[in-house]
LOSE-698365 format. One record per residue: residue number from 1; residue in one letter; x, y, z of N, C-alpha, C in turn. Coordinates in nm, 2 decimals, padded with zeros to 4 digits. Example, Ala and Ser with C-alpha at 12.3 -4.5 7.8 and 13.67 -1.06 7.14 Angstrom:
<recs>
+-----+--------+--------+--------+--------+--------+--------+--------+--------+--------+--------+
: num : residu :   n_c1 :   n_c2 :   n_c3 :  ca_c1 :  ca_c2 :  ca_c3 :   c_c1 :   c_c2 :   c_c3 :
+-----+--------+--------+--------+--------+--------+--------+--------+--------+--------+--------+
:   1 :      A :  01.32 : -00.57 :  00.78 :  01.23 : -00.45 :  00.78 :  01.32 : -00.33 :  00.78 :
:   2 :      S :  01.28 : -00.22 :  00.71 :  01.37 : -00.11 :  00.71 :  01.29 :  00.00 :  00.79 :
+-----+--------+--------+--------+--------+--------+--------+--------+--------+--------+--------+
</recs>
This chain:
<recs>
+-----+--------+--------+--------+--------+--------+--------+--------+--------+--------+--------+
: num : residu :   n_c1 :   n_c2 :   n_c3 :  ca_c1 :  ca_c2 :  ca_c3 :   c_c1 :   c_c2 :   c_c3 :
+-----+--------+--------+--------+--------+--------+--------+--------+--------+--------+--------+
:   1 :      X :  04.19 : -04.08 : -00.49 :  04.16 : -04.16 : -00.37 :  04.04 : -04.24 : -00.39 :
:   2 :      X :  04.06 : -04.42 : -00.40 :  03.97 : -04.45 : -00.41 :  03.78 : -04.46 : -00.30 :
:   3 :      X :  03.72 : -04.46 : -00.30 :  03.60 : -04.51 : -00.23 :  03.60 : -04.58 : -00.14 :
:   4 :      X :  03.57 : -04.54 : -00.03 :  03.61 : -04.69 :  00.10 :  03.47 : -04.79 :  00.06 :
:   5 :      X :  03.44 : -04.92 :  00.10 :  03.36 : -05.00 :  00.07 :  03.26 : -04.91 :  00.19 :
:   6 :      X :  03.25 : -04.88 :  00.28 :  03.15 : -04.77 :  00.38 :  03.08 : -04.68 :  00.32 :
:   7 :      X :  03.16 : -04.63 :  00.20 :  03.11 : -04.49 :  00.12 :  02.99 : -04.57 : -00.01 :
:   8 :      X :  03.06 : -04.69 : -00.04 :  02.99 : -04.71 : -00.16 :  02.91 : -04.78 : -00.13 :
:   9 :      X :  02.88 : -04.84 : -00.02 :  02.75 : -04.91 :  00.04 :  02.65 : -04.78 :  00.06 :
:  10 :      X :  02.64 : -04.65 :  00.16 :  02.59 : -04.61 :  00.15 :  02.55 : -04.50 :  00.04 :
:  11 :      X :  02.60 : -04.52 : -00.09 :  02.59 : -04.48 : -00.24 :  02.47 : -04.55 : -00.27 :
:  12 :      X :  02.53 : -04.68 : -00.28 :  02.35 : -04.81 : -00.31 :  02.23 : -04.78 : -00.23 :
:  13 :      X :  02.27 : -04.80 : -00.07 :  02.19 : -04.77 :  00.01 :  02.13 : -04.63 : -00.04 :
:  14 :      X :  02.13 : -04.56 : -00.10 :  02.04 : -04.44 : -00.13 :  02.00 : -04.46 : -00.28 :
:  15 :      X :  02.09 : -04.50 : -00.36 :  02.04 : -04.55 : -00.50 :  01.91 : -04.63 : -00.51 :
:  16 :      X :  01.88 : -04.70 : -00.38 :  01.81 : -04.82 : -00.38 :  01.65 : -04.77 : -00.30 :
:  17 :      X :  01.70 : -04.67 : -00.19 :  01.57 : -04.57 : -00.12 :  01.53 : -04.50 : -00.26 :
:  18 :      X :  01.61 : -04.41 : -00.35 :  01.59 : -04.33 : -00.42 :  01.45 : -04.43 : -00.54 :
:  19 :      X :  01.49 : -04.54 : -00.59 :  01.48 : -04.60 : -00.69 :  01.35 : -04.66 : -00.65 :
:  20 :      X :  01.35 : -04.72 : -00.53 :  01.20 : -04.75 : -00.44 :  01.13 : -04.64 : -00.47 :
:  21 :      X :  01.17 : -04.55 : -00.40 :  01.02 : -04.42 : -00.40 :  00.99 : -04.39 : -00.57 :
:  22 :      X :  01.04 : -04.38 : -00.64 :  01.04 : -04.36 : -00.72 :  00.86 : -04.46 : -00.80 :
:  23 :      X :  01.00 : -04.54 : -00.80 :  00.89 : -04.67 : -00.86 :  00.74 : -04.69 : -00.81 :
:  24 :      X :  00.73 : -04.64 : -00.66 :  00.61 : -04.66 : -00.57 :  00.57 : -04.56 : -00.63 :
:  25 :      X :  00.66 : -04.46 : -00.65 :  00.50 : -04.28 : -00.73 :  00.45 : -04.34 : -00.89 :
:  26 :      X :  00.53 : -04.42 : -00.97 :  00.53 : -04.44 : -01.11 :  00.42 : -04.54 : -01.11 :
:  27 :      X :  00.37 : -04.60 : -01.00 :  00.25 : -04.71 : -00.93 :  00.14 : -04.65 : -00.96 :
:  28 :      X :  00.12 : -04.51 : -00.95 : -00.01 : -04.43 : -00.90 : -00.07 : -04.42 : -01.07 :
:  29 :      X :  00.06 : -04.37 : -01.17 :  00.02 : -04.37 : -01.31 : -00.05 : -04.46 : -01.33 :
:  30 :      X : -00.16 : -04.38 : -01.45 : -00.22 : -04.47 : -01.55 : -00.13 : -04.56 : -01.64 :
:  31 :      X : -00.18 : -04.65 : -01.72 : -00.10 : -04.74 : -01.81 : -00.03 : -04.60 : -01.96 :
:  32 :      X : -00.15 : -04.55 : -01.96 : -00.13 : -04.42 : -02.07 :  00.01 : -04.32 : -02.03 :
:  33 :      X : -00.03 : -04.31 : -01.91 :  00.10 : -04.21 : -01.85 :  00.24 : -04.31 : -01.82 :
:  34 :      X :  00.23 : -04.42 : -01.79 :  00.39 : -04.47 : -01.78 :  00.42 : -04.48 : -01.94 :
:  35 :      X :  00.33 : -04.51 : -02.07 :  00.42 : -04.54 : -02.17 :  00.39 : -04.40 : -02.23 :
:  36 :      X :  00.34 : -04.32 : -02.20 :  00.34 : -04.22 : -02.26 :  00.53 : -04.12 : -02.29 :
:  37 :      X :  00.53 : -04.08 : -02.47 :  00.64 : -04.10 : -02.51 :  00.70 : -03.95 : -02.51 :
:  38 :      X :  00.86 : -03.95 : -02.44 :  00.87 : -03.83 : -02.41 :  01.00 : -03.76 : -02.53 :
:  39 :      X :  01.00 : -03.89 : -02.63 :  01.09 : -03.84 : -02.69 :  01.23 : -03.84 : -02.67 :
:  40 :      X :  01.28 : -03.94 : -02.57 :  01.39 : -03.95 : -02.50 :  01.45 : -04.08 : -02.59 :
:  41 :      X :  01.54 : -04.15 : -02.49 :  01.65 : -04.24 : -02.52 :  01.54 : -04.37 : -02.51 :
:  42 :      X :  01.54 : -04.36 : -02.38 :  01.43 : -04.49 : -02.33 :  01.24 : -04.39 : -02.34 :
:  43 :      X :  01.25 : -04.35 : -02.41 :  01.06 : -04.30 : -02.47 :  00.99 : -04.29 : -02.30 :
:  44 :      X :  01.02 : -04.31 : -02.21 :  00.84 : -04.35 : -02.11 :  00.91 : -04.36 : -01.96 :
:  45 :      X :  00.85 : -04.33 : -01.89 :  00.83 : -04.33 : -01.75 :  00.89 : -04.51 : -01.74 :
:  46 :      X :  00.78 : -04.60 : -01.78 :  00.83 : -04.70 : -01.77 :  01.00 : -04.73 : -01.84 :
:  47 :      X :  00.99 : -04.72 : -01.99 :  01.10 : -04.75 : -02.04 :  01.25 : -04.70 : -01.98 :
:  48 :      X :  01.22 : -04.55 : -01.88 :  01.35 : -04.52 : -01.84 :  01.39 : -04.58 : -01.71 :
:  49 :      X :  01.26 : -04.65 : -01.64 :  01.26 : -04.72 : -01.51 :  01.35 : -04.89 : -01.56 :
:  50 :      X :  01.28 : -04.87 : -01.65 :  01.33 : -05.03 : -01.69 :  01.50 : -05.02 : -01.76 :
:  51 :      X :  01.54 : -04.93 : -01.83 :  01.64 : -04.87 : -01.85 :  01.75 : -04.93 : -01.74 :
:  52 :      X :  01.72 : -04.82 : -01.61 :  01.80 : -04.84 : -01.50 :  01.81 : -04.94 : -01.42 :
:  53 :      X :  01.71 : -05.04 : -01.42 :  01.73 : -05.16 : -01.37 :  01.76 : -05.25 : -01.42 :
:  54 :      X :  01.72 : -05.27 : -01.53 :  01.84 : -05.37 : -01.68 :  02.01 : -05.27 : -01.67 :
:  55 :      X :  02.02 : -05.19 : -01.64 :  02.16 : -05.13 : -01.62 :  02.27 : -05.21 : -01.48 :
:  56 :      X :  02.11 : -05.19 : -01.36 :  02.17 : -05.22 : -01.30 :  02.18 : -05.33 : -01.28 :
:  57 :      X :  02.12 : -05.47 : -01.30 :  02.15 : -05.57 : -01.35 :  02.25 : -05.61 : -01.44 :
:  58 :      X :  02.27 : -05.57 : -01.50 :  02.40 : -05.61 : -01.63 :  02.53 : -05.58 : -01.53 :
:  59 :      X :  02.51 : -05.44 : -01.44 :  02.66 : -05.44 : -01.41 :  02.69 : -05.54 : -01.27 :
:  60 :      X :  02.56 : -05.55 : -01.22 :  02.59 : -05.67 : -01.08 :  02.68 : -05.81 : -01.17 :
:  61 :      X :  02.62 : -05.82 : -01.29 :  02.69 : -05.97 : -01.35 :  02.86 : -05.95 : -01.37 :
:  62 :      X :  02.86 : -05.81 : -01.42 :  03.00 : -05.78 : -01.45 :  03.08 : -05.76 : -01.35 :
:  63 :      X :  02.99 : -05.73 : -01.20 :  03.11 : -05.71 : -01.12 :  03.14 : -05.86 : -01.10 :
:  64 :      X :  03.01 : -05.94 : -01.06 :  03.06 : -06.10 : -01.00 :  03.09 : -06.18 : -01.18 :
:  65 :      X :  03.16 : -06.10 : -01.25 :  03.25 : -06.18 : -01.31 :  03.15 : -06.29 : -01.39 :
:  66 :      X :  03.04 : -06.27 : -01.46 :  02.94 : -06.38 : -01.53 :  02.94 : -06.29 : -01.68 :
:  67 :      X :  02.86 : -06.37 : -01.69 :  02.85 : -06.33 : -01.89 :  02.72 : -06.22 : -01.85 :
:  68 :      X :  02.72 : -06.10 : -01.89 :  02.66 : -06.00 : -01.94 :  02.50 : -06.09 : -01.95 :
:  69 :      X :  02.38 : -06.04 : -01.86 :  02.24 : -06.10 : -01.88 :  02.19 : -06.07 : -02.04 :
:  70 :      X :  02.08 : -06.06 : -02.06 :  02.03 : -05.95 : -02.18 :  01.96 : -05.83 : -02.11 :
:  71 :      X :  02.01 : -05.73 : -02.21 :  02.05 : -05.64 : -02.13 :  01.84 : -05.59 : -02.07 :
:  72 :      X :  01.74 : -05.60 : -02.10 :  01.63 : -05.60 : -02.07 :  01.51 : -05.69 : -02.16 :
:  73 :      X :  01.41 : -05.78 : -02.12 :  01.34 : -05.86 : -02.21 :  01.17 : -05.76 : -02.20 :
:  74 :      X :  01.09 : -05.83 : -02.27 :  00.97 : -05.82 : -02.28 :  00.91 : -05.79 : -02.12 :
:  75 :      X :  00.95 : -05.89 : -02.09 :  00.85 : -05.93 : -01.94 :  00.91 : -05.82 : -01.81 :
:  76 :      X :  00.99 : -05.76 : -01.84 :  01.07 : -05.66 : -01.75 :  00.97 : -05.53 : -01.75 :
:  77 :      X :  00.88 : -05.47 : -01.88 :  00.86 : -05.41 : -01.84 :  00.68 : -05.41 : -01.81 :
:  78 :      X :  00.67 : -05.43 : -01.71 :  00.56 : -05.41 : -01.59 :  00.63 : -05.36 : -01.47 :
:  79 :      X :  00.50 : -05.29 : -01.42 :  00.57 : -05.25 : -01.26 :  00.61 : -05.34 : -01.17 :
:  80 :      X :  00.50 : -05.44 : -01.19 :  00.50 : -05.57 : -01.11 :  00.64 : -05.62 : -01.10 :
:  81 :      X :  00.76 : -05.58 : -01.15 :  00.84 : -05.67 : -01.23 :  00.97 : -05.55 : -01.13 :
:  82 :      X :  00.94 : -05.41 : -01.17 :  00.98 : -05.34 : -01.09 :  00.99 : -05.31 : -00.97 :
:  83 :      X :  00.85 : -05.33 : -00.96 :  00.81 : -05.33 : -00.74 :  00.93 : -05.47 : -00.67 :
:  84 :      X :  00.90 : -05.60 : -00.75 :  00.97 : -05.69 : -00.69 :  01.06 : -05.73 : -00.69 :
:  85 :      X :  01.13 : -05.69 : -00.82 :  01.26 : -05.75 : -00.85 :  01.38 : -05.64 : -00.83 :
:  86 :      X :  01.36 : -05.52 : -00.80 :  01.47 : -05.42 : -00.80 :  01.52 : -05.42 : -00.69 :
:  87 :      X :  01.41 : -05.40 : -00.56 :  01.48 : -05.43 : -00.43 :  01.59 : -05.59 : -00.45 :
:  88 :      X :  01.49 : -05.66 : -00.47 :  01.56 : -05.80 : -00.47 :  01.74 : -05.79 : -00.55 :
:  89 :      X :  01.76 : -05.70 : -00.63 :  01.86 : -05.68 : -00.72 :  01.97 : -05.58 : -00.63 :
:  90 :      X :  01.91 : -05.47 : -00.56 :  01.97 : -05.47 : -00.45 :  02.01 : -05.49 : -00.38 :
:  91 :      X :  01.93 : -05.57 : -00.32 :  01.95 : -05.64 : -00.21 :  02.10 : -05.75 : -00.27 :
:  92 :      X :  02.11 : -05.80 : -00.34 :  02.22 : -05.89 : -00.42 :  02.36 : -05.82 : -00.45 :
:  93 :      X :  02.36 : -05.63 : -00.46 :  02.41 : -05.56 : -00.45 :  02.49 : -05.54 : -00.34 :
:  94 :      X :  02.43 : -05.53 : -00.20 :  02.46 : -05.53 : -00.06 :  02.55 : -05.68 : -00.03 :
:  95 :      X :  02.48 : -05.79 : -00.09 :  02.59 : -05.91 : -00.05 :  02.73 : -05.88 : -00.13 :
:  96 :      X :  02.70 : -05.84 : -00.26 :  02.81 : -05.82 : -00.30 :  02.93 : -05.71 : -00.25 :
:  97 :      X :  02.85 : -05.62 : -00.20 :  02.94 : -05.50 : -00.12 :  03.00 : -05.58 :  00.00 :
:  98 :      X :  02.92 : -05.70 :  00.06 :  02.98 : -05.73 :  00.21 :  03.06 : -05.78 :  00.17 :
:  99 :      X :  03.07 : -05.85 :  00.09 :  03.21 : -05.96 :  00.04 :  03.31 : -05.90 :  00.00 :
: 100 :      X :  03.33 : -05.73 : -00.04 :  03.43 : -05.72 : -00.10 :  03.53 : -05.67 :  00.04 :
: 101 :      X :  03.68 : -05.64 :  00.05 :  03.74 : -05.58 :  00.10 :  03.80 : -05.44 :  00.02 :
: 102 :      X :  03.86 : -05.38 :  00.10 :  03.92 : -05.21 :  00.11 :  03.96 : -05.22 : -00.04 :
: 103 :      X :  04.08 : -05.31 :  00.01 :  04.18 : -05.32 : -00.14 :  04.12 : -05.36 : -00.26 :
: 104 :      X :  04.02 : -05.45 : -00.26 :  03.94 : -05.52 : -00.36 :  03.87 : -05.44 : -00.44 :
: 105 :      X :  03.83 : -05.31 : -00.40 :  03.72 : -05.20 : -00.47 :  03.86 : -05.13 : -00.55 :
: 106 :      X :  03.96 : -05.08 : -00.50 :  04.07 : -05.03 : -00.54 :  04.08 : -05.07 : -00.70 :
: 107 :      X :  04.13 : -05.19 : -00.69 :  04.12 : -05.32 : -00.80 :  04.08 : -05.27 : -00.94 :
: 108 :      X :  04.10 : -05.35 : -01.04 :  04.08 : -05.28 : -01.23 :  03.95 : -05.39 : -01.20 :
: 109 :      X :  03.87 : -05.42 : -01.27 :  03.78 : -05.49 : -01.31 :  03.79 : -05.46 : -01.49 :
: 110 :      X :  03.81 : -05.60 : -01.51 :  03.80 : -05.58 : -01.68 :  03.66 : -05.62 : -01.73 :
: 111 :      X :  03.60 : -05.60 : -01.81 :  03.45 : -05.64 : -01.88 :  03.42 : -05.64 : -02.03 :
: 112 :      X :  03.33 : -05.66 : -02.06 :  03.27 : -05.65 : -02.20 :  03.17 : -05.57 : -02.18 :
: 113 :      X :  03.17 : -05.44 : -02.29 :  03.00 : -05.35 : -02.27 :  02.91 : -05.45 : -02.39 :
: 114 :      X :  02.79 : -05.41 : -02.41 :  02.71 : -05.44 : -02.48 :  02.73 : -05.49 : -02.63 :
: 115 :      X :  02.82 : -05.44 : -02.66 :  02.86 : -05.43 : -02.79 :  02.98 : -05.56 : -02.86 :
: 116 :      X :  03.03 : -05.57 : -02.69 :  03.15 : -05.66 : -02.69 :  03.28 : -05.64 : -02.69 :
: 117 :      X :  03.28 : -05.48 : -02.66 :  03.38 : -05.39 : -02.63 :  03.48 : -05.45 : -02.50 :
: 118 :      X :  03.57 : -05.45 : -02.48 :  03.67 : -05.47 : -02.36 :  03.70 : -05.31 : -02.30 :
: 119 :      X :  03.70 : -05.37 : -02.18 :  03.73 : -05.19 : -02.07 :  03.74 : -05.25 : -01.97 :
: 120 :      X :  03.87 : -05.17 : -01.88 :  03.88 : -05.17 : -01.78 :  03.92 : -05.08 : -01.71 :
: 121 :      X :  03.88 : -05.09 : -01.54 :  03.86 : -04.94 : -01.49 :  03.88 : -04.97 : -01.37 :
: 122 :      X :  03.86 : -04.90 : -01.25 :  03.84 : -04.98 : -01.11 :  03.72 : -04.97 : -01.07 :
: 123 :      X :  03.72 : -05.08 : -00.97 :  03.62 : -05.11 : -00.95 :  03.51 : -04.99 : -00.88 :
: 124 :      X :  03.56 : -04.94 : -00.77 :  03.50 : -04.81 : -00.71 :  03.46 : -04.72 : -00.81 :
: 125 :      X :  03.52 : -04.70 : -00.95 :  03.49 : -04.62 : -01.01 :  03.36 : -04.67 : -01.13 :
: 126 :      X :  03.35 : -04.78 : -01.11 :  03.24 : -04.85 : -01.18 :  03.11 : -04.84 : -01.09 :
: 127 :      X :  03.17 : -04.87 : -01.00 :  03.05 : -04.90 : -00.91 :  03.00 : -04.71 : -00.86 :
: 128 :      X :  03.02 : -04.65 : -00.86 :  03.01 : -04.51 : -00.87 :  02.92 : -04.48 : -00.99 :
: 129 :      X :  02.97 : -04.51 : -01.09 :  02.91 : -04.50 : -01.24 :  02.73 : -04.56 : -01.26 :
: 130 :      X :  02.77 : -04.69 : -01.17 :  02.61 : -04.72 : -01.13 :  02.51 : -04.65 : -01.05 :
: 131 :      X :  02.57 : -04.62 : -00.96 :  02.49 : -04.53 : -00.88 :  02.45 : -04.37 : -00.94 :
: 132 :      X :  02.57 : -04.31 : -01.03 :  02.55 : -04.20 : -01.07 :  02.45 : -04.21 : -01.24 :
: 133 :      X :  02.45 : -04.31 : -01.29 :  02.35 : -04.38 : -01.43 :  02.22 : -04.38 : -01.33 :
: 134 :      X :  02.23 : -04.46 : -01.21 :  02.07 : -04.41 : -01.15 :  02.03 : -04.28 : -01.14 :
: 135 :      X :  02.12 : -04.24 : -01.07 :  02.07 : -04.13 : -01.03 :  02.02 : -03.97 : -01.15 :
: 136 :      X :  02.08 : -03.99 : -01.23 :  02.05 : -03.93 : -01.40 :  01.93 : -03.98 : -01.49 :
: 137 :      X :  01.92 : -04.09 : -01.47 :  01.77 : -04.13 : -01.51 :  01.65 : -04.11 : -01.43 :
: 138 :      X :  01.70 : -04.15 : -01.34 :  01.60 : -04.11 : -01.22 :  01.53 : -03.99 : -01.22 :
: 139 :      X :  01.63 : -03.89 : -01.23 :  01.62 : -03.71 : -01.22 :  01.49 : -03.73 : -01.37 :
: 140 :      X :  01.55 : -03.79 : -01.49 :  01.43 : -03.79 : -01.62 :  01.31 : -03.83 : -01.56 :
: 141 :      X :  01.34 : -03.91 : -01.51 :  01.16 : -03.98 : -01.51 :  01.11 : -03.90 : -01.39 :
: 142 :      X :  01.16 : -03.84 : -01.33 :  01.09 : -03.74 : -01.20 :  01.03 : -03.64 : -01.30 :
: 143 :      X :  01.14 : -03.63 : -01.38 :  01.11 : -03.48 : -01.49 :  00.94 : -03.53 : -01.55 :
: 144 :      X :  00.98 : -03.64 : -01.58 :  00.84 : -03.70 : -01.68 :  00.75 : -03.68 : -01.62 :
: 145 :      X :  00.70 : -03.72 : -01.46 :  00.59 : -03.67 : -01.38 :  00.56 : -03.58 : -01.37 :
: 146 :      X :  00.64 : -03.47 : -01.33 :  00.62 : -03.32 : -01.32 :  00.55 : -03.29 : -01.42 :
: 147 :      X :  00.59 : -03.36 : -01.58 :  00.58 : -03.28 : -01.71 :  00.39 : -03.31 : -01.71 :
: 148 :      X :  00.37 : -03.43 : -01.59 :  00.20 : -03.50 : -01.62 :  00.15 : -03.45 : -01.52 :
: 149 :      X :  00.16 : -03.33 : -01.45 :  00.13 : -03.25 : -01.33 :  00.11 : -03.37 : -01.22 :
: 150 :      X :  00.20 : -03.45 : -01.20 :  00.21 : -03.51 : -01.07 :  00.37 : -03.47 : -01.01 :
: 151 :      X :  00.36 : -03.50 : -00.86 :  00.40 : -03.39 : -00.79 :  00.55 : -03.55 : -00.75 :
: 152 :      X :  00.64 : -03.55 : -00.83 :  00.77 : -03.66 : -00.83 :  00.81 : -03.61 : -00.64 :
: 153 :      X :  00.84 : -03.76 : -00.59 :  00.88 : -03.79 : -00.46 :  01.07 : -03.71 : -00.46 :
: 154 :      X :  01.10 : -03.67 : -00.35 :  01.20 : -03.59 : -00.36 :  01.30 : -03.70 : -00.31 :
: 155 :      X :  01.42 : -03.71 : -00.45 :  01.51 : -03.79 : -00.41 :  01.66 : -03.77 : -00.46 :
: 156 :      X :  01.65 : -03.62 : -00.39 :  01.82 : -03.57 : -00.40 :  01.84 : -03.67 : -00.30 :
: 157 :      X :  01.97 : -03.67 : -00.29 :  02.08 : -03.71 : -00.18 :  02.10 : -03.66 : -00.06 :
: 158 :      X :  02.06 : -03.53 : -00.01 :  02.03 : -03.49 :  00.11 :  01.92 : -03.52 :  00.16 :
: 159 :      X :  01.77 : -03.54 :  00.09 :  01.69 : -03.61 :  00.14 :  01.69 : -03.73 :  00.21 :
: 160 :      X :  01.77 : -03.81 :  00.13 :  01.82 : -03.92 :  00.19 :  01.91 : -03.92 :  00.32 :
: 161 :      X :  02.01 : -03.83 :  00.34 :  02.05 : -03.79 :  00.48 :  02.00 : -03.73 :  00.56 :
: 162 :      X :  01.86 : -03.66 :  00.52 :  01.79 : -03.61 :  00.62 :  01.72 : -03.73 :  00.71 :
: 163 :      X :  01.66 : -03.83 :  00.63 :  01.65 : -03.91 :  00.71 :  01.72 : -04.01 :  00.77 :
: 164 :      X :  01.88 : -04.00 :  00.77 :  01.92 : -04.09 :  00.88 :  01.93 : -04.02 :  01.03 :
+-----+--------+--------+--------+--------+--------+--------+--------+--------+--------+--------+
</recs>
């Protein structure tokens, strides 16, 4: 049963609270503590923030059907870059959710991954995949603060329903 467009707005709508608070605690670090290397996929506090937002970027292009961005540059990783541009990328998210209809999420979306691979899937189930790639990185770089005895902002999914 696919995802109603209702369900997966409020998926972003928490991907996007979650990904804010986040970014606002990774603010407090020193320069030493965001690149500091944890031995991971994306190395750093920064690198896994930037990770998820060059993710989620790439897949906004593939839903509206454009050529794949690159996939993250030089200048991406500052917070500066984070603080302002991620809402904003969200925010581009939500237009794209208003425009879609019921049946439209249902739908295969075909793409290219990174590599130049062809896949196709539905759309609901992509767009799920984005939210749940945040939400997995996210969980790391929380991990990463805790590991720097700072106390990570709480951003399960019921937190987020606690405050509506």
């Amino acid at each position: 049963m696919p995802l109603s467009i209702a369900e997966l707005r409020e998926h972003f709508a928490y991907s996007a609270w979650a990904s804010q608070r986040l970014v606002q605690a990774a603010t407090a670090l020193s320069e030493d503590e965001l690149q500091r290397d944890f031995q991971t996929a994306d190395r750093s506090v920064l690198g896994t923030l930037v990770h998820t937002f060059a993710a989620d970027r790439v897949w906004l292009a593939r839903f509206r059907k454009s050529p794949n961005p690159p996939y993250s540059t030089p200048a991406d990783y500052q917070m500066a870059v984070l603080v302002e541009q991620w809402p904003a990328l969200y925010r581009q998210w939500d237009e794209w959710l208003a425009a879609q209809e019921e049946d439209g999420v249902a739908a295969d979306l075909t793409y290219q991954d990174m590599k130049g691979n062809t896949w196709t899937n539905a759309i609901w189930k992509l767009a799920l995949h984005v939210v749940n790639h945040g939400t997995h990185h996210r969980g790391q770089a929380a991990g990463f603060l805790r590991s720097m005895g700072h106390t990570p902002p709480a951003l399960d999914l019921v937190a987020y329903y606690r405050l509506k």
